[in-house]
RODO-2510 file (C-alpha; in nm, 4 decimals, decimal comma):
residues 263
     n   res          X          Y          Z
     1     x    12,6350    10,2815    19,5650
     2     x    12,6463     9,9265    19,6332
     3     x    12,9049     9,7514    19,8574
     4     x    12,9572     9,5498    19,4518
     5     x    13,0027     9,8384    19,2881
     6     x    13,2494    10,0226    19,5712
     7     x    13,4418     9,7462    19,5779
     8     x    13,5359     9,7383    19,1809
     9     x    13,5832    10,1167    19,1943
    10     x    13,8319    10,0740    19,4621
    11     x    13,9756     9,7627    19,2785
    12     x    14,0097     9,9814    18,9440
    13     x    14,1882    10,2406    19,1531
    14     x    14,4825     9,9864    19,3033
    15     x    14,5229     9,8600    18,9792
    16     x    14,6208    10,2079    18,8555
    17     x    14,7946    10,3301    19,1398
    18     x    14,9974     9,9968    19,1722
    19     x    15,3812    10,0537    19,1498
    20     x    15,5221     9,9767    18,7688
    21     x    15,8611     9,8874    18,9651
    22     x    16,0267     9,8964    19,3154
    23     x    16,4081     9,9439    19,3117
    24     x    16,5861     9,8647    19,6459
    25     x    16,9206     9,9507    19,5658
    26     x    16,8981    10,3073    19,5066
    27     x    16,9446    10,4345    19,8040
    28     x    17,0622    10,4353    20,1730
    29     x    16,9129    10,4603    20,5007
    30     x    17,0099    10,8082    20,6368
    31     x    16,9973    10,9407    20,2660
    32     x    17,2000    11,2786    20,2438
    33     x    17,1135    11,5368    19,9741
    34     x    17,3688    11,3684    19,7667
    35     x    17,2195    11,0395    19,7624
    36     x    16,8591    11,1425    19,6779
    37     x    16,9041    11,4931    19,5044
    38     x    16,7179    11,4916    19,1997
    39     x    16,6850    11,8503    19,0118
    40     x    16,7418    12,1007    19,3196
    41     x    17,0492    12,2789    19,3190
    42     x    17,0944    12,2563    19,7442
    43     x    16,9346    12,0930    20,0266
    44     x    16,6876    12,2699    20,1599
    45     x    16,6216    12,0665    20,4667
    46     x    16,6941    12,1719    20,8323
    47     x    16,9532    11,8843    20,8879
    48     x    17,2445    12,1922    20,9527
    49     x    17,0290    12,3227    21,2241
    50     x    16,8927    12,0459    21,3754
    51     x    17,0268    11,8695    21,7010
    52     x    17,2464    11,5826    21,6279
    53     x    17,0124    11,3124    21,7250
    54     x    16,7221    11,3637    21,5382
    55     x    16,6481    11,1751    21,2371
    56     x    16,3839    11,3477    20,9923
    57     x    16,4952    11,7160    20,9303
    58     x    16,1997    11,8714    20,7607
    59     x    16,2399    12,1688    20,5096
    60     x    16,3493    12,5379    20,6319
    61     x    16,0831    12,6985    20,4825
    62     x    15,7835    12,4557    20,5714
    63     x    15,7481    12,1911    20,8690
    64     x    15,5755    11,9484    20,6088
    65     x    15,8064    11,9182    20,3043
    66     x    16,1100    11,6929    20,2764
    67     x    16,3892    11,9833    20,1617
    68     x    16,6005    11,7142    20,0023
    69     x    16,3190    11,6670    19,7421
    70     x    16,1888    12,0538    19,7524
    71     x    16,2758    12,4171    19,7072
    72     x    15,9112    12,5944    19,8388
    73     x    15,5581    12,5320    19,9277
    74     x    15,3680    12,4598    19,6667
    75     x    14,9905    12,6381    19,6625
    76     x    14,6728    12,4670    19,7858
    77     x    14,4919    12,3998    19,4546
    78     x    14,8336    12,2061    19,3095
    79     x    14,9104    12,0188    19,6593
    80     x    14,5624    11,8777    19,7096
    81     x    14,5883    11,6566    19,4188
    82     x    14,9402    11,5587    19,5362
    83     x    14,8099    11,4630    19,8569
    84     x    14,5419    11,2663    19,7429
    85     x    14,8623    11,0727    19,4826
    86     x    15,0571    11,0284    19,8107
    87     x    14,7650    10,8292    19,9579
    88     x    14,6754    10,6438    19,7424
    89     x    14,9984    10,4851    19,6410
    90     x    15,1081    10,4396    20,0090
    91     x    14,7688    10,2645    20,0632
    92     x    14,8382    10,0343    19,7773
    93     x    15,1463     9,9724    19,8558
    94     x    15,0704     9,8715    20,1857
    95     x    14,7733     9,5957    20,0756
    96     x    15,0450     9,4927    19,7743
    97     x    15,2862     9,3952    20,0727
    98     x    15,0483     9,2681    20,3187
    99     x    15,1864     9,5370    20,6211
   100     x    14,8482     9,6835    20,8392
   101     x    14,8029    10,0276    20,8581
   102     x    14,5099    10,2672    20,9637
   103     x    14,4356    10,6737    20,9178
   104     x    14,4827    10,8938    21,2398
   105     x    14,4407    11,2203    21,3492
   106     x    14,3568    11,5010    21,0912
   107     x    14,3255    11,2506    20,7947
   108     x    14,0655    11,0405    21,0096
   109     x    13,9190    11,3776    21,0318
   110     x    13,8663    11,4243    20,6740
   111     x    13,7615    11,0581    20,6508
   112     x    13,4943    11,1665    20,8833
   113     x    13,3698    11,4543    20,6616
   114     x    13,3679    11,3352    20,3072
   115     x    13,6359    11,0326    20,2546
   116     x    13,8798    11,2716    20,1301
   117     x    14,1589    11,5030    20,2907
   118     x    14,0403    11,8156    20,3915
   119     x    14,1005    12,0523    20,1330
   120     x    14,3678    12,2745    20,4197
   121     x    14,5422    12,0154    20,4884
   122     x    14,9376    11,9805    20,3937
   123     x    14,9892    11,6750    20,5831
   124     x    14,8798    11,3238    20,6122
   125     x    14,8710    11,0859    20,9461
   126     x    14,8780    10,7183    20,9028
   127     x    14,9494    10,4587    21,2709
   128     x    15,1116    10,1135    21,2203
   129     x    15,1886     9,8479    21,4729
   130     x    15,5511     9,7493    21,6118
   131     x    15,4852     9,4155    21,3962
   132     x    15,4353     9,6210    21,1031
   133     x    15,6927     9,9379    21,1604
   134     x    15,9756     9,6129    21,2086
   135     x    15,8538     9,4428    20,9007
   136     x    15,8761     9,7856    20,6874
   137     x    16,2291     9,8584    20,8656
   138     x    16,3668     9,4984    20,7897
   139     x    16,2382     9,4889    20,4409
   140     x    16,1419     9,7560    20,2603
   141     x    16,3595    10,0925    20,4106
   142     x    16,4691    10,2758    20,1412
   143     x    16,2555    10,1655    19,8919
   144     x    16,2166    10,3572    19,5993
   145     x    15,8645    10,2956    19,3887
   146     x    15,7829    10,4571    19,1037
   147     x    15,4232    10,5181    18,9504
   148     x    15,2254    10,5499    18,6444
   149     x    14,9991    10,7767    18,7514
   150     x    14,6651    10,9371    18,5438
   151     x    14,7879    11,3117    18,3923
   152     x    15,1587    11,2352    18,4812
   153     x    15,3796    11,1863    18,1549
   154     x    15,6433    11,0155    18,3547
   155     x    15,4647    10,8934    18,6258
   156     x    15,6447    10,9812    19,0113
   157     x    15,8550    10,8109    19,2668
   158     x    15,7679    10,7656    19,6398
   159     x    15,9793    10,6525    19,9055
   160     x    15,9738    10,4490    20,2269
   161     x    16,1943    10,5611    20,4791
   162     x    16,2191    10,4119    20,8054
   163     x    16,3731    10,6289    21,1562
   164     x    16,6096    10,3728    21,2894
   165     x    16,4829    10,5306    21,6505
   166     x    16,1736    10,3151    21,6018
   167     x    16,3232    10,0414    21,8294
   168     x    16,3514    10,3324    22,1300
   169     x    15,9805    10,2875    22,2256
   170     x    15,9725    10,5919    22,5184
   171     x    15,8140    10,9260    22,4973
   172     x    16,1485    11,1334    22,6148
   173     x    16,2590    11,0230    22,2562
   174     x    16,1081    11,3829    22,1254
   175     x    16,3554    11,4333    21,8531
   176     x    16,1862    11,1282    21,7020
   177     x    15,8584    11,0827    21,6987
   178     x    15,7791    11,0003    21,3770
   179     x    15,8840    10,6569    21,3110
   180     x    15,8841    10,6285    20,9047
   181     x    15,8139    10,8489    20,6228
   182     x    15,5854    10,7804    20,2660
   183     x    15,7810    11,0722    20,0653
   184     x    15,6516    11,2090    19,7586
   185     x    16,0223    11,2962    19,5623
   186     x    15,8905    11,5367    19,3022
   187     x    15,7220    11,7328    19,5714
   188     x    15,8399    11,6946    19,8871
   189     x    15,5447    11,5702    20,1153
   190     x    15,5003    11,2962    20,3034
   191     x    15,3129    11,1105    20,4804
   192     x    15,3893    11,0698    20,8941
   193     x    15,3894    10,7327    20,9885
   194     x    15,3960    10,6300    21,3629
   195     x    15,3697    10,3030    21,5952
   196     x    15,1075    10,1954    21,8347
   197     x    15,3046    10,0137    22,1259
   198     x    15,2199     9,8082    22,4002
   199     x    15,2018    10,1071    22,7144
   200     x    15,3705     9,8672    22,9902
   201     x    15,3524    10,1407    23,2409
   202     x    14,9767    10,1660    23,2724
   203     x    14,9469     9,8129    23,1643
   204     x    15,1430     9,7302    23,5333
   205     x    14,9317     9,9627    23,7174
   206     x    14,6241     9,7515    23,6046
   207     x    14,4959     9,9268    23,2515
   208     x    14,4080     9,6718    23,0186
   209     x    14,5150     9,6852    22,6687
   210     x    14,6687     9,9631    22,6929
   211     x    14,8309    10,1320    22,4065
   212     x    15,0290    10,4063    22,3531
   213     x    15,2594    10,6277    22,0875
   214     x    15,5985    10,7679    22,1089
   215     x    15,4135    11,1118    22,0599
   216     x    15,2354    11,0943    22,4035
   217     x    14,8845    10,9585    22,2889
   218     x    14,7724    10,6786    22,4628
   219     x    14,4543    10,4606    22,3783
   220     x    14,2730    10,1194    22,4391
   221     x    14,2822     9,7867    22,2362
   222     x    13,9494     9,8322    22,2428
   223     x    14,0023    10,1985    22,1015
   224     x    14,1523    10,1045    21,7612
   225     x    14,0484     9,7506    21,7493
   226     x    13,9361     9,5291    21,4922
   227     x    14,0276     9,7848    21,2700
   228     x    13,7254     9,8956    21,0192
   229     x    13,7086     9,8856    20,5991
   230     x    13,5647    10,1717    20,4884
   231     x    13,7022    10,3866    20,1602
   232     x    13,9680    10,7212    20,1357
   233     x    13,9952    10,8930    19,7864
   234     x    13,8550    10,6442    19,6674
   235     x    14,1043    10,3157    19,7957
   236     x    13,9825    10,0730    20,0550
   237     x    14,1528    10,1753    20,3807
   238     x    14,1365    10,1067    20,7499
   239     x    14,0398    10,3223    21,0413
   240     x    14,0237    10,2770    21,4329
   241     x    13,7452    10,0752    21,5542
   242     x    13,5867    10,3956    21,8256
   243     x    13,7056    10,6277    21,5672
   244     x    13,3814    10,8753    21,6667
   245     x    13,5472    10,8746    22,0469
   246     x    13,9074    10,9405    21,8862
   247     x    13,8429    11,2158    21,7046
   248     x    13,5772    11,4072    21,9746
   249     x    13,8813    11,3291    22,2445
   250     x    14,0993    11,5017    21,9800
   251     x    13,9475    11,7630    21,8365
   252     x    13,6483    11,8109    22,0332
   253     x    13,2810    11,7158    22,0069
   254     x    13,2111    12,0055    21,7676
   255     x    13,4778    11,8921    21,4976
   256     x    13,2554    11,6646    21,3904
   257     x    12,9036    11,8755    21,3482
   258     x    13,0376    12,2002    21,2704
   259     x    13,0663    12,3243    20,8460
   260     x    13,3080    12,6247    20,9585
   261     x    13,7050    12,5635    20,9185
   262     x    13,8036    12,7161    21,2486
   263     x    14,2492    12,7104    21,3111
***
């Protein structure tokens, strides 16, 4: 396939993924059940349980749905094509409002393989910088957009939520890690969205361009750095410039030769 040809595929794509409108006045930040319930009869998520100061309270029955928006886990053949939704409309949405963003972890890892997610997977990783996670906070928390999507008869909503723990940029902030969320409101996933930050620390003991994230990775400028095009179910996206040295320090050297799923 020529670099033409990709690039018109990925065009035609964006064009039906864009959002057909984005409503900022529907809801609040720090949403209750209340505020976003749509058909579910209770909330399902573990705010009840949860200490006081943490911000996203995932579902009771599954670490990686949103219980406001879901009752149960929904089975691998049905999710897979919700994933691959999620992506793509967060990814659009980004390039539609100009805010930088790259694929980490696990999704890099399907990047790697095939372009795709990996066909397991039931979550998504995405890495913004401080610039970007304060633009999204300032601008666009809370935003509700809504879809017209291929085999959908009325088309789904997404939203942007934003931890207002972003601005606490230390790693004994555990309870928040995860510094925004792309949320999928008919199904409950989401996509984890976390900041790269300036590491000041090692920066003072002499480590140049050093980075780190409130979940206790820590990389180089030179690590993620100008960021690369490439495509992801079939959008243009970014990844990390070394992403071959990312993922091998990750997952290890064999995540990236061997055919056998392995948990």
């Amino acid at each position: 396939m020529t670099l033409h040809t990709a690039a018109r595929l990925c065009l035609a794509v964006l064009l039906l993924v864009l959002p057909v409108y984005r409503d900022t006045a529907l809801v609040r930040g720090d949403a209750d059940f209340l505020d976003v319930r749509t058909g579910l009869d209770r909330d399902r998520s573990g705010k009840g349980g949860d200490p006081k100061d943490k911000y996203f309270h995932e579902s009771t029955f599954h670490p990686h749905y949103d219980g406001r928006f879901a009752a149960a886990q929904i089975g691998q053949e049905e999710r897979l094509p919700h994933l691959t939704a999620l992506m793509q409309t967060f990814l659009a949405t980004m390039a539609d409002i100009g805010a930088e963003t790259w694929i980490m972890h696990g999704t890099l890892l399907g990047w790697w393989w095939n372009q795709k997610i990996l066909p397991w997977d039931s979550d998504l990783d995405v890495q913004v910088s401080e610039t970007t996670i304060a633009f999204l906070a300032n601008y666009y928390n809370m935003t509700e957009y809504h879809f017209r999507l291929p085999g959908t008869e009325n088309g789904r909503t997404y939203l942007m939520e934003v931890n207002p723990h972003y601005t606490i940029r230390g790693v004994d902030d555990t309870l928040n890690v995860i510094d925004a969320r792309w949320i999928d409101t008919e199904t409950g996933l989401f996509i984890d969205i976390s900041t790269v930050r300036p590491n000041y620390t090692a920066r003072a003991e002499g480590v140049l361009g050093a980075l780190m994230c409130k979940d206790k990775h820590k990389y180089l400028e030179e690590d993620i750095f100008p960021l690369r095009d490439s495509f992801f179910e079939g959008i243009h996206v970014k990844i990390p410039f070394e992403y071959t040295a990312l993922l091998e320090e990750e997952y290890g050297k064999k995540s990236l030769t061997l055919t056998t799923f392995e948990q």
